[in-house]
Structure formats: structure tokens, C-alpha cells
N, C-alpha and C positions, 0 to 999 in steps of 0.2 A: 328310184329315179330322182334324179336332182330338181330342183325347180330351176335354182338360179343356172344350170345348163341350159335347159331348155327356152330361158327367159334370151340368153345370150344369143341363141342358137337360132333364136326368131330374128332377134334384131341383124343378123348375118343376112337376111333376105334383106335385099334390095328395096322390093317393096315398102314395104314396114320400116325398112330404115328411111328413105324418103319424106315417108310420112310422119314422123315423128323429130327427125331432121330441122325441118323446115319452118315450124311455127312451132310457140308455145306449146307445150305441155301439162295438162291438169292429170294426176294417176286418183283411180279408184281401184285398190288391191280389195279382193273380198273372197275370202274363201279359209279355209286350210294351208293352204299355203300362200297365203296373203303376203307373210312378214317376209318371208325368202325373197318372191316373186318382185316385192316391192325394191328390197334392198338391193337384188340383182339390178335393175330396172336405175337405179339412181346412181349405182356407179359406174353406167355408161355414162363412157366421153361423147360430147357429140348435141345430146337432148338438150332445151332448155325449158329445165323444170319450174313451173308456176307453183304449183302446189301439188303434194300426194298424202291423200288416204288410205290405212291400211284396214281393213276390217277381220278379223281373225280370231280365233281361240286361246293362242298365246302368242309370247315372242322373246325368245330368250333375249336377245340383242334388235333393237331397231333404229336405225340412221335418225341422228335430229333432223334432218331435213322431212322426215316423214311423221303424222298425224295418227298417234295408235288408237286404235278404238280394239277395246276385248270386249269381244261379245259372247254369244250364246249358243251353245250345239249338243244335241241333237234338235232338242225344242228350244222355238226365241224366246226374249225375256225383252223389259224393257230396254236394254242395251241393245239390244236385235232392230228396236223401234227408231231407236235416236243414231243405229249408223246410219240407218235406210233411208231417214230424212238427212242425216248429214252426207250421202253417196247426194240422193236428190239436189241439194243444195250445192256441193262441185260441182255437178251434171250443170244445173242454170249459168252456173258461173263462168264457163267456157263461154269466148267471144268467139263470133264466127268465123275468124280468120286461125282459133285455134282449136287445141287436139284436147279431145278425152280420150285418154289410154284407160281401158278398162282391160286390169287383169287379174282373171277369173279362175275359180281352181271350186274343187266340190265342198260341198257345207256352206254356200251361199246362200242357197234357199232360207236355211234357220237364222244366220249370220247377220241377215242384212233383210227384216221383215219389217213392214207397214200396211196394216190391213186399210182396203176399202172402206173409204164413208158408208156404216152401217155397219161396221164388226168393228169388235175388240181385238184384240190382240187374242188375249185371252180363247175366247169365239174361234181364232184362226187355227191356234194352237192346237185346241183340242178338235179340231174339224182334223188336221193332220194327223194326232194322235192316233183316232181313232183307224182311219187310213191304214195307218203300218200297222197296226194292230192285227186286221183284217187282212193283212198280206198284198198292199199295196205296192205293183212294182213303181220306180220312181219315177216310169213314162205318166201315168196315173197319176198320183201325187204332185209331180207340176204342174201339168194343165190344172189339177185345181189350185194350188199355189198360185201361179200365173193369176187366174183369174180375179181372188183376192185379193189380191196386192198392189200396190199403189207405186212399185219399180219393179217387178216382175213383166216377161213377157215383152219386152221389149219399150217397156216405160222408163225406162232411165235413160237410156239412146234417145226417147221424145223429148225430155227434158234439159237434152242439151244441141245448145241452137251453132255447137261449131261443127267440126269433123269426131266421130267415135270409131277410135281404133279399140278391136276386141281380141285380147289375146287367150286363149283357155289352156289348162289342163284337166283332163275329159275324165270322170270318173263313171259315167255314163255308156253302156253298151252302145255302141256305132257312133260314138263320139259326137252326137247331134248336138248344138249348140242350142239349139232352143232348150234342150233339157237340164242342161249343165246351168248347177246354182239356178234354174228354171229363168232362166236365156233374159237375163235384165236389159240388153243391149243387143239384142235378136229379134226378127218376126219373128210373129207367133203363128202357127198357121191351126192350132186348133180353138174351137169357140166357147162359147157358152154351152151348146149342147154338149160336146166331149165333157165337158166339167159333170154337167149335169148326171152326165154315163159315167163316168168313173166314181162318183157317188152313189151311184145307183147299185153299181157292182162289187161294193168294197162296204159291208156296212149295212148298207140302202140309205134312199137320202133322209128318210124320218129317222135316221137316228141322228142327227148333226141338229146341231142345235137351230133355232129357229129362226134366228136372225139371219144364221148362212144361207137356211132354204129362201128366207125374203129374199135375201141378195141374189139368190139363184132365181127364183122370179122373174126380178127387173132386169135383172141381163138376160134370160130367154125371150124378155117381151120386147127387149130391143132399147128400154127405159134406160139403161144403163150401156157405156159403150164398149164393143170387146177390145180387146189387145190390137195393138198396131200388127198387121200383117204385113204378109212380102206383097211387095210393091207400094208399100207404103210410103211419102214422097222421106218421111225421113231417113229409111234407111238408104236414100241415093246418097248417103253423107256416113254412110256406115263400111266398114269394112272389118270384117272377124276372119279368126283364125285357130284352129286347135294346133296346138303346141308341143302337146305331151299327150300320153294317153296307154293304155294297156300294155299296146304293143310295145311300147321303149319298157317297161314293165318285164314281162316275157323275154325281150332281147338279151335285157340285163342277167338274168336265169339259168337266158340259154350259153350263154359265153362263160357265166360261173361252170353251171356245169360240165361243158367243153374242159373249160382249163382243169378239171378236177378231176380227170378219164370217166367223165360216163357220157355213154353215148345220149343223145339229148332226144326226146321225141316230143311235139308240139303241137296240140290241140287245138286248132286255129278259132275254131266255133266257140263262140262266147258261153261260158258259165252260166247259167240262169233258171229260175224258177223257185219253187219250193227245195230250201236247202235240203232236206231231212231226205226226200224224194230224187233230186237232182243228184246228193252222194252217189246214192245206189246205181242211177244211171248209167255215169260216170265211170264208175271202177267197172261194170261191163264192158264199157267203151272198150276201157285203158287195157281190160286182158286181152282183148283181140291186138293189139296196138303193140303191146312187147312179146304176144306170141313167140313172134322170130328173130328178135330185137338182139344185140349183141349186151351181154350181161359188161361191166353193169348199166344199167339204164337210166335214165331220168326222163319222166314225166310232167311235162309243166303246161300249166294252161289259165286262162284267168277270165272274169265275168264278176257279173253280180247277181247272188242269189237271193231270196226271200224269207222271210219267217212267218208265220201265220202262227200270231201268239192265244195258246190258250190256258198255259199255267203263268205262276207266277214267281217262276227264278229268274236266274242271273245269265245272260250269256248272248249271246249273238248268233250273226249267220255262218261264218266263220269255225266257231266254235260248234255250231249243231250240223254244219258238213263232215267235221269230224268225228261226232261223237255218232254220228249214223254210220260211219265206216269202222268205227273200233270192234266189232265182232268179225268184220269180214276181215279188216284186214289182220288181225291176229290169228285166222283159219289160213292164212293163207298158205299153201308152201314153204315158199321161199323167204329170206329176210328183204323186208320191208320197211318202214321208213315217211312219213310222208304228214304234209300241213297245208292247209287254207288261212291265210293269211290278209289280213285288212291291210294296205298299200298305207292307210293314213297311221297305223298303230294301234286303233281303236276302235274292236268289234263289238257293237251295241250297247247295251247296257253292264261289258262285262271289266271294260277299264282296259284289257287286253288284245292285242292282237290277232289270236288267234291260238291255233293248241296243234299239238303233236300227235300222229299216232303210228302205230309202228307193230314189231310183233309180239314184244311183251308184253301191251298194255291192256288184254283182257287177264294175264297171269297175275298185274300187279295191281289190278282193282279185286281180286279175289284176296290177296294179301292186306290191300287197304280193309278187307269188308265193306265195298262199295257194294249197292246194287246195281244190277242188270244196266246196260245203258236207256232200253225201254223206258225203265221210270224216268229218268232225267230230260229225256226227249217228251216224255207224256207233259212234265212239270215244265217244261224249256227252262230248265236249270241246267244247262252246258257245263255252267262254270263250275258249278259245285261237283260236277265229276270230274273234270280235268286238275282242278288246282289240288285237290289230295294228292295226284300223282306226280304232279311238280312238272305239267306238260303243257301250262300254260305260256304262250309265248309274249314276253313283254320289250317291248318297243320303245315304248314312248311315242310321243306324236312323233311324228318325222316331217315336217312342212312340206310334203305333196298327198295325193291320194288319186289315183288312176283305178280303182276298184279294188279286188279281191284277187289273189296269185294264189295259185295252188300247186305244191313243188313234192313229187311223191320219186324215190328212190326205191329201189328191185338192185339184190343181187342177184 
């Protein structure tokens, strides 16, 4: 999915073009696909640009007109801290008569972090770490990010005193904007207690460090204040919008595969859960689904799944939806084919996209002398069984990220 398309494809709304039309201009790009988003966004005729921020991972090519900040993903770093104060600082700097464009894409959260008076960065960091560790879905992980953070939750939309237009591409199941990059320029509609529960349940909150649970204290006791909510008088000066998101994802898929003669079949329910767990599901699903399917087929569907890490390889969720299917789908019948794929390029810790798998590849791990895929899944070393077989899928970033696509072929 392109960004700078769908960057285009918004401002064709009336709406939107209106509003940004009409008065000054300040952009805050932050995300993964920041530098696209941005660049798209500046070479409309029309806007009159005051100032833009990009915040991002990289940028092959970025407009002088635009402000590059490279930051930090998966976890922030000090660069994470000083865009989040510099997004803050544009945010003030809008006069009332003009526009904050805020546009947002996933990897915000890490991108663009400034903890609360009374944490470190550090402190936040590993408050999150632990988080995914445990198998935190990313519903979970922002309400407590949100909570943390000093432009999360709808604290960067507070800190500017003109119009905040928010544009997204949703890497988020149900494309909720409070979620996405954990909604900077959104109510927030969960509180302190939801933080408190999702600590609770991921971890428990005695494992996080101490300073967090103080923090968590004063915002339960009411000492500390929560996130601007809906109906909050700022966001009468607020207007968001998702952009992009799975579905243009999937469409994209499903017309490759049309042009390509397979018939296409679409699994509209979003991916999610325990990857390892969720594979297995999944390919149940899929054989009812091509039963009576006309050969050949294509399977495509997309979401975001989980890891719940408890060794210490290399790989991702992507990567371990795969490697949970390599035995079934090499038993299969018929020729097979098929990947879980990360939309951004980069599935967890593994540098990679994603992996292959298909009906040779329990034949050609017995030829490698790999073990069983069991151990690999016991270690969450994904990668180190896929990359022997040359099944690893590499991408590179690609400047969008709308979740995880999973594209499986049947003759």
C-alpha cells in the first residue's frame, strides 16, 4: 500500500481539503511512514506550509522543506525523547486561526516517547519491554503508553491552541485511532484503572519497576490527571481520520491474485492472538474455505498476532505463524505455497519480513539437518530455522505498515 496514495486520496475529500486549504499549515509526520506521508503532503498545490516535522526510522530522500528527525523503533532512545518534545513544541506553536496536520502511520508509540514527570525514559522503556514480552496485545500496551507519556492519548491535540487535523494509516486491528502510534491527537477514553489492569495482566504490576507503580498510585488517587477524553472541549477543534489500513492491504492481494488466474478467497476476520496458536487455527479455517474452491486458489487475510517470548532467539510473529505451519503444511496433499508477511518489512527482532512455507520445506530442513520445528518455537528462534533454507522474506522498510498479510496458494 502506497502512503503517498493514500496521503493524496484523503486530501480529494472535500473535507480535509477545506481545512487545510484555508489557513496556515504546521505537519507533524510520525510514524513509519512519516517521510512518504510527509513528502506526499508537501507536494500538494494548494496548502500553505508554515512548517513540517518528520519523525521516522529512515528516509531515503526527504524535501528541504521538511524537518527530519530519525528516531528509534522498536524501543525509544533519547532521539524518541527530543522528537516528542520537538512534535510538542510544533503542537504550541500553531496559532488559533491555524492548522496542525498530524500525520500518523504505526511505530509512533516508540518514535515519538516522553515519559511523565516521575519516569525515565529508561523506566518507560522497560515498563513496555516487559509488556511484549508477556504477550501484550497492542490494545494493552497503549493504554499504558498513553498513560505515561507526556503526547500520548490525546496530549498533543491539548497542546495546540489552533485546529488539529489527524490523518492515520491504521496498523491496528479495527483501525481505532486512539490506538494507532497510542492516539497523540485522539481522546482517550480508557483511564488509569485500564493501565493499572493491563499491568496487572501482562507481567503483574510488581514486576515494573517502582517508579511506574508510584506513578500508577497518583493517577489512581486522582493526584495526577488522566488523558483528555471525548468530549473534551479540545477536541471541538479536532477532526481525524484513518486513511489507510489492512483493507487497502488485502485489496491489493486480492487483484494480484485475480490478475494471476487464482481464484481469490478472503478471510475478512482479523488475524490475531497467540501466533504459534492462531497458525493452527487458521489452516483449519482455510481447509473448510477451499474445500470446493476452484483450483487454483488464493488465500489471503490479515491482522496482527502476538508472541509470548520465552526463549531467547531471533524472529518474530510473522516468522513463528510460519514456522507453526511448516509440518502441516508439508503433510498436506496437494502443492502449497504460502507467507505471513509484516506490511512495514520488519518482523520483530528478526531484520526480515517474514518467511515462506510451502511443501518442500519439511523435506529440505531434513537435508539442511535442522531440528524439528518444536525446538525453534520452544527457543522463539524463527529465524534461525527459516534463514538455512533461504525462506526468509526480505523487504526492506517499505514507508507504510497497515499490519501483518498472510498470502497462502493451493493447486
Amino acid at each position: 500500500m502506497s502512503a503517498q496514495r493514500v496521503v493524496a486520496r484523503a486530501y480529494g475529500d472535500p473535507e480535509i481539503r477545506d481545512l487545510v486549504n484555508t489557513r496556515p499549515v504546521s505537519v507533524v509526520a510520525v510514524g513509519k511512514a512519516a517521510a512518504a506521508m510527509a513528502m506526499a503532503f508537501v507536494k500538494i498545490e494548494g496548502p500553505v506550509l508554515r512548517q513540517a516535522v518528520a519523525i521516522g526510522t529512515h528516509a531515503e530522500a526527504i524535501g528541504r522543506s521538511i524537518e527530519w528527525i530519525e528516531s528509534s523503533h522498536p524501543f525509544p532512545d533519547s532521539r524518541s525523547e527530543h522528537a516528542a518534545l520537538r512534535a510538542l513544541a510544533v503542537a504550541g506553536s500553531v496559532r488559533p486561526e491555524e492548522v496542525l496536520l498530524v500525520l500518523l502511520s504505526g511505530g509512533a508509540s516508540a518514535l515519538m516517547s516522553a515519559p511523565i514527570d516521575g519516569l525515565t525514559l529508561e523506566e518507560k522503556v522497560r515498563t513496555t519491554r516487559l509488556m511484549m514480552e508477556a504477550g501484550a496485545d497492542i490494545h494493552a500496551l497503549n493504554t499504558v503508553r498513553r498513560h505515561l507519556s507526556r503526547v500520548k492519548g490525546g496530549r498533543l491535540a491539548a497542546a495546540c491552541p489552533g485546529l488539529t487535523v489527524t490523518l492515520a494509516i491504521s496498523d491496528v486491528i479495527g483501525d481505532d485511532l486512539n490506538a494507532i502510534g497510542s492516539g497523540p491527537s485522539v481522546p482517550d477514553a480508557t483511564t488509569w484503572v485500564d493501565a493499572a489492569d493491563a499491568l496487572s495482566r501482562f507481567a503483574g504490576v510488581e514486576a515494573y519497576p517502582a517508579s511506574v507503580r508510584a506513578v500508577l498510585r497518583r493517577g489512581l488517587s486522582g493526584e495526577l490527571p488522566d488523558t483528555p477524553k471525548p468530549g473534551d472541549a479540545v477536541f471541538a477543534r479536532s477532526v481525524a481520520r484513518v486513511i489507510g489500513s489492512r483493507i487497502d492491504a488485502i485489496a491489493g492481494a486480492r487483484a494480484a491474485a485475480s490478475e494471476r488466474g487464482y481464484y481469490p478467497i478472503v478471510i475478512a476476520d482479523p488475524v490475531k492472538g497467540e501466533a504459534r496458536q492462531v497458525a493452527l487455527d487458521w489452516w483449519a479455517r482455510v481447509q473448510m474455505l477451499i474445500a470446493s474452491a476452484p483450483r487454483p486458489v488464493c488465500v489471503i487475510s490479515a491482522g496482527e498476532t502476538t508472541v509470548r517470548v520465552t526463549g531467547g532467539g531471533k524472529g518474530g510473529r510473522n516468522l513463528e505463524f510460519g514456522l507453526a505451519l511448516a509440518q502441516t503444511v508439508s503433510a498436506h496433499p496437494g502443492l502449497v505455497a504460502g507467507a505471513s508477511v509484516g506490511t512495514d518489512g520488519i518482523d520483530g527482532s528478526s531484520g526480515v519480513a517474514g518467511a515462506i512455507v510451502d511443501s518442500t520445506t519439511m523435506g529440505r530442513v531434513r537435508q539442511a539437518g535442522l531440528d524439528s520445528p518444536g525446538r525453534y518455537l520452544d527457543a522463539n528462534d524463527s529465524s534461525a530455522f527459516f534463514a538455512p533454507l533461504g525462506d526468509q522474506i526480505e523487504l526492506g522498510r517499505t514507508d507504510t505498515n497497515v499490519g501483518d498479510l498472510q498470502v497462502f496458494l493451493f493447486q
